[in-house]
N, C-alpha and C positions, 0 to 999 in steps of 0.2 A: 504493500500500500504506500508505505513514506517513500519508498522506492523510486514513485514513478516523481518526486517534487526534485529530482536531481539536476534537471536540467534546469528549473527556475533559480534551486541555489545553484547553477553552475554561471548562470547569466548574474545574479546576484554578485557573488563572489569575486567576479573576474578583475572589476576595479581595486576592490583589497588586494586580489594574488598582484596584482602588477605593484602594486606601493609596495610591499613587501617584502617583492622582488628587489626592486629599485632599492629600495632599503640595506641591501645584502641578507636578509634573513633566507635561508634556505628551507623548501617545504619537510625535509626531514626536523628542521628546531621546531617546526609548526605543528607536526605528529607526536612530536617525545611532549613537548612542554603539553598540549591539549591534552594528554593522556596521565601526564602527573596532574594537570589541575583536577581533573575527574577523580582519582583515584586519592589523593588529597582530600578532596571535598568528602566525597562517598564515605570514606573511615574516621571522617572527624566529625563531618553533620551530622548522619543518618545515627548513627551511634548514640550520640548526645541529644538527639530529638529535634533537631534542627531541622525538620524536614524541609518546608519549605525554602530556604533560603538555599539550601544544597538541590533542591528540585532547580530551582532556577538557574544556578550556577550549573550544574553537569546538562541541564538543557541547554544550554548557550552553547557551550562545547560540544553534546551532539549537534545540533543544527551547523556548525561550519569545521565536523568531521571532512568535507569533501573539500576544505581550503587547499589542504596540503596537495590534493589533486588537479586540482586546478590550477595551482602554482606548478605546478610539475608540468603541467602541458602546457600552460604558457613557457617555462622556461626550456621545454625540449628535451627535458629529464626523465621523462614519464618511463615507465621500464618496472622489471621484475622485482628489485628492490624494495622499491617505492612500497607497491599493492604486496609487499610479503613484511615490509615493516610495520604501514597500517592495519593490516589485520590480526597481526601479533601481538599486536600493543589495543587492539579492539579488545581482546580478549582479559586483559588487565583491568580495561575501565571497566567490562560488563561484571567481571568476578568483582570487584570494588563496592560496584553497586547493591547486589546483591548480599554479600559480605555486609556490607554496613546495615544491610535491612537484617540480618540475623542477630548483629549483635543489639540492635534496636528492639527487637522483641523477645531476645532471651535478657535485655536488662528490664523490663517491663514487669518481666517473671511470673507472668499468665497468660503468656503467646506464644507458646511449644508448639501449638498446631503450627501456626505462623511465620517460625521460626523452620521449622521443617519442611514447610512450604515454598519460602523463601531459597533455604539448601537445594532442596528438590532444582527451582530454578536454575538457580547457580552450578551445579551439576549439568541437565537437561542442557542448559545454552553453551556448556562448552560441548558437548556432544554434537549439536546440531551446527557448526560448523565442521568440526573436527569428518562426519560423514559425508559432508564431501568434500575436502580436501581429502580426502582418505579415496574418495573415487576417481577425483581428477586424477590424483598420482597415479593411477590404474589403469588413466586414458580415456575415464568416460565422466559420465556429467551424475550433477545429484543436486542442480540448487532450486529453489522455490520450496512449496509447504507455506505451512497457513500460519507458520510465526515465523517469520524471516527475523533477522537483527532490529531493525530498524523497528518493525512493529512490537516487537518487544518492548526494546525500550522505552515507545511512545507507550506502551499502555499502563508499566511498569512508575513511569515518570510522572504519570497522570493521574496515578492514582495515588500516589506518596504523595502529589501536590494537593489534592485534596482532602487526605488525612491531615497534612501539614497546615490547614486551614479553618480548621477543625470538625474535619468529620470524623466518625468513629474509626477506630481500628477496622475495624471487620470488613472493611470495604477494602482496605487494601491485602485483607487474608485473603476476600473471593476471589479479586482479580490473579493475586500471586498462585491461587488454585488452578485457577482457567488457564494461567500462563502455563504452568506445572505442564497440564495435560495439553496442551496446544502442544509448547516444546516436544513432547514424547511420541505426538502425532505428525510433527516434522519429522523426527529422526522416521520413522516406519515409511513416511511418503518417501525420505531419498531412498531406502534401503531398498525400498519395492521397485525403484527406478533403476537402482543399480542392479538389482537381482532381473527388470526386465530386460536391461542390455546384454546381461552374459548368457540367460538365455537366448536371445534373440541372434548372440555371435555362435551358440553352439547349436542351432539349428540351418 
């Protein structure tokens, strides 16, 4: 879904990556430093109950995740690197995220469901990348499913922002449920897609 708003923040963005650029900042300081601010925010706010304020700060940082790419193709850099640094270091802010939401409702100390809920996620979402990069190296494809990164995060974010504002807990238990089982129904959509390619090669 947030997928498809790539090319408005690519048109968006373009004026920043050139100042940037001009600048000498290079799109690799724009990947590390966005990925510590997140991961920063995530194990200090979410923790101490900070929600909202750490909602908004690691939403700033997802929305211009695609700066660094953009600076990369304006500068002629764009390459293997680049899309294997950003998604390494994805992998840190999503675990951050998640992580802070664990320790936020195991210090509550009456949101074990929630808290397990949250693991669950955090577990699930490294999975659901990891299957397919695990098919590409194989030679074949595995991406789409009904919680991609992006939609996760958006729903994940959205609902912490609205705990953060004072609605009850429990709203962000449901969603981190439906996330839970979304994530587990990603993993089985790629698996079934890699499972229909090796058949499809051995007949």
């Amino acid at each position: 879904m947030l997928n498809r708003l790539r090319g408005f923040m690519t048109r968006v963005f373009t004026p920043v990556a050139d100042a940037l650029l001009k600048a000498g900042v290079s799109p690799d300081a724009v990947t590390i430093t966005g990925t510590l601010v997140v991961v920063v925010t995530a194990l200090w706010a979410f923790p101490t109950g900070h929600l909202l304020v750490g909602t908004l700060v690691i939403a700033f940082f997802a929305l211009t995740d695609s700066l660094d790419g953009v600076m990369a193709r304006r500068a002629g850099r764009s390459g293997p690197w680049g899309a294997y640094l950003d998604s390494t270091l994805d992998r840190f802010g999503d675990a951050a995220i998640f992580s802070g939401l664990v320790l936020w409702f195991f210090g509550r100390g009456d949101d074990e469901v929630a808290a397990v809920l949250a693991l669950a996620c955090l577990v699930l979402g490294s999975v659901v990348p990891y299957a397919r990069a695990r098919a590409e190296g194989l030679g074949m494809t595995a991406s789409g499913g009904i919680a991609e990164r992006a939609d996760r995060l958006f729903a994940v974010l959205t609902a912490t922002a609205i705990v953060g504002v004072g609605a009850p807990a429990i709203v962000l238990t449901v969603v981190l449920g439906l996330l839970a089982v979304a994530s587990a129904v990603t993993v089985v959509q790629r698996m079934a897609r890699v499972r229909a390619q090796t058949t499809a090669g051995d007949s």
